[in-house]
N, C-alpha and C positions, 0 to 999 in steps of 0.2 A: 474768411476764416473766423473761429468762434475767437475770441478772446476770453482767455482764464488767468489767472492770477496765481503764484504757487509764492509762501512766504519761506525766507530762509532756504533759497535755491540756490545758493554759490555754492555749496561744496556738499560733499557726501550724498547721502538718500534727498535730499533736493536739487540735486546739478541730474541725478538719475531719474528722479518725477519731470525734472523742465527737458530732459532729453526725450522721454518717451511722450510727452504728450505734444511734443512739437513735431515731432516722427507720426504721432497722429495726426495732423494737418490743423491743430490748434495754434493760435496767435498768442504766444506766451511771453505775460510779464512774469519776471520774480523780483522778489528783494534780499536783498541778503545787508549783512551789517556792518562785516569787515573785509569779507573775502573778495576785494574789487580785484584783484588779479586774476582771481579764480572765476568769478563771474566775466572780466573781459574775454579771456580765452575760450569758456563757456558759450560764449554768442557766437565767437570766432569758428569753435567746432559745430556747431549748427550750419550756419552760416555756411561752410565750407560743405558740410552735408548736400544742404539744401538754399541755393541761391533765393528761392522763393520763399524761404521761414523767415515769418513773422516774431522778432526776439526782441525782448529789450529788458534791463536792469534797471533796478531804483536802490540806493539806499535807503537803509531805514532801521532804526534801532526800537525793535519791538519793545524792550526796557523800558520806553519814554516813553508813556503816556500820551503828555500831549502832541509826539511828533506820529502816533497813530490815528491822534484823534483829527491832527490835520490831516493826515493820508487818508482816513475816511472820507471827511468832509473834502476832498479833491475826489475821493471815487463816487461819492453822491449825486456830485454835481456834475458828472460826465453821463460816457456813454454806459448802457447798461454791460456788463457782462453775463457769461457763460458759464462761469465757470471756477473754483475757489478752493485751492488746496492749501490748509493752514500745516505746515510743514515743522517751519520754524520751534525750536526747544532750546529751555534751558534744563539744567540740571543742580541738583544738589543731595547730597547724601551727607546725612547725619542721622542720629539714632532718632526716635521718634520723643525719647524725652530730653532732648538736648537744641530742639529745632529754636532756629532764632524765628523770630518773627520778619524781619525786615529780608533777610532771605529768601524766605519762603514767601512772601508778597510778590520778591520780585521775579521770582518763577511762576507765580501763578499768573502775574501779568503778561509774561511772555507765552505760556502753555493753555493760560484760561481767555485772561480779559481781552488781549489781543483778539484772540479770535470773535472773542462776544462783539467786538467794536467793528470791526471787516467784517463780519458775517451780518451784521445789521444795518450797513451802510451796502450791501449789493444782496440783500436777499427780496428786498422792495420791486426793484425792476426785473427782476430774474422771475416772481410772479407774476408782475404785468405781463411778462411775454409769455408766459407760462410753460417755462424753459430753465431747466438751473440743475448744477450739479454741484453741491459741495462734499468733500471731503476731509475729514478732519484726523493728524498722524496722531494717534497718540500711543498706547505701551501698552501690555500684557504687564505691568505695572499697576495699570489698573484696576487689573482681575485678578490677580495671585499676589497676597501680601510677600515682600522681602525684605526683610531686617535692614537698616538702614538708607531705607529708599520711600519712607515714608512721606516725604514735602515732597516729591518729586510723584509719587503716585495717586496723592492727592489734587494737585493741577489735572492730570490726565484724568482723572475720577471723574474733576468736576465739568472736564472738559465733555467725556462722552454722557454725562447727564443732559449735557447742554444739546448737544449734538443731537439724540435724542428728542426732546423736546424740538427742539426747531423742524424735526422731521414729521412730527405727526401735523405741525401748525403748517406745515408748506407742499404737502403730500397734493394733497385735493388741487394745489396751483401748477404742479408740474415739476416740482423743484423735488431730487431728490438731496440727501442728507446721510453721510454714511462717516464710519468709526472704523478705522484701519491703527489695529492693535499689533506694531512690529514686537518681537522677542528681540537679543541681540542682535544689531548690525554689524558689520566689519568696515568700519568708522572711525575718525579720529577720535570721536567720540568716547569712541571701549579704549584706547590707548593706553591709558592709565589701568586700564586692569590685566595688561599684557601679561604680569607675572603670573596671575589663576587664570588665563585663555582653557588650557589644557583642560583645568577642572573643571571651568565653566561648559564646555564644548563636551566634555561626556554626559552634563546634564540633560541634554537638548537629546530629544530621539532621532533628530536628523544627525549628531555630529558633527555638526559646526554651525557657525555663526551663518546668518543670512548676508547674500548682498546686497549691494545698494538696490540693484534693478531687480531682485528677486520681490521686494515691495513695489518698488515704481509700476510692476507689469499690473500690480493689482490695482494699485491708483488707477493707472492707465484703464483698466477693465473698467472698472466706476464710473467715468468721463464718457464711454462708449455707449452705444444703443444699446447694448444686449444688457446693461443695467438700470434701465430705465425701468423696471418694478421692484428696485431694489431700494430701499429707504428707512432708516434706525435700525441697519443691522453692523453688527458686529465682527471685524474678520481679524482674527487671532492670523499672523501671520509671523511662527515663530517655531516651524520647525517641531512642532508637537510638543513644544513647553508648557504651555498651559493644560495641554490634556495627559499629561500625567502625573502621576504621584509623586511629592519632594523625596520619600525613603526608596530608596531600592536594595533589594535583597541582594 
């Protein structure tokens, strides 16, 4: 089995990425930060799936620096992988002139640097074999400014800048590099914005919020053969939010 990596796989849109790529016959680690409940029963439904899935969980608090910088330095020094889905988010809203800084650092750490530090600790051997798929979550945040979602669309910005660049540098070695932009998920996540669901959900040309696995499939697509000439693109997966207009008649 390939082995691939998924961060921030205990709960929501990443317990949905580690189910469908292990249902593709991948040897999947994730890490998650707090969710060890949600993660143990996680393996447990694999597992129970498929007596031959290859699962396993790590802790790991994307936040800390240096406890990524050791998890790198532990993924360098191993086996090479296959395969690298940066999942993992944090969040913050605030107006764009009210942003703290120390905030916003520590989101970018978790949505940006994180990944810059994993994705440069397994993109080395992934060209030696010249074989690699990463994938990077980030938001339709990105692409379409909204009023108080400024620090938080910035990580994602810099994130698919990143993503990006690392695709044209690794294209020629076999590795592709791809940007998976979700709209709304139905998440713990959006919990807090339960009271505007309604309004937010007429926004959207589909009508509602996406699920978890309506993204995972696409992940999942990524990881598979039939994407192997796909590299620095972009896939808005939001229900037709980003392709249309904020005013409606």
């Amino acid at each position: 089995m390939k082995p691939v990596l998924v961060t921030g796989g205990g709960r929501g849109l990443g317990a949905a990425i580690v189910r469908r790529l292990a249902a593709a016959g991948f040897a999947v680690t994730f890490t998650y930060r707090s969710a060890h409940a949600e993660a143990e029963a996680l393996m447990a439904e694999i597992r129970a799936a498929d007596p031959a899935a290859q699962i396993a969980a790590r802790p790991l608090d994307l936040a800390d620096r240096a406890a990524v910088d050791a998890f790198a330095e532990e993924l360098e020094a191993g086996e090479a992988w296959y395969g690298f889905c940066h999942n993992a988010g944090a969040s913050y809203d605030t107006l764009a002139a009210m942003i703290d800084q120390d905030k916003a650092e520590a989101v970018m750490q978790v949505n940006h640097f994180a990944f810059v530090r994993l994705a440069r600790a397994l993109i080395r051997p992934m060209t030696r074999a010249r074989a690699g798929r990463i994938v990077a979550i980030g938001s339709v945040a990105a692409l379409q400014a909204n009023p108080g979602n400024a620090a938080y669309a910035a990580s994602k910005a810099a994130l698919l800048a990143h993503v990006r660049g690392l695709a044209v540098e690794s294209a020629r070695r076999g590795v592709t590099v791809n940007y998976v932009a979700p709209g709304f998920i139905d998440t713990a996540m959006l919990e807090k914005y339960a009271d505007y669901r309604a309004r937010m959900e007429a926004q959207i040309p589909a009508g509602r919020f996406a699920q978890p696995d309506d993204v995972a499939q696409v992940v999942a697509f990524l990881f598979s053969p039939g994407a192997g000439y796909m590299t620095g693109a972009v896939l808005p997966v939001d229900g037709g939010l980003s392709a249309s207009l904020p005013a409606h008649r």
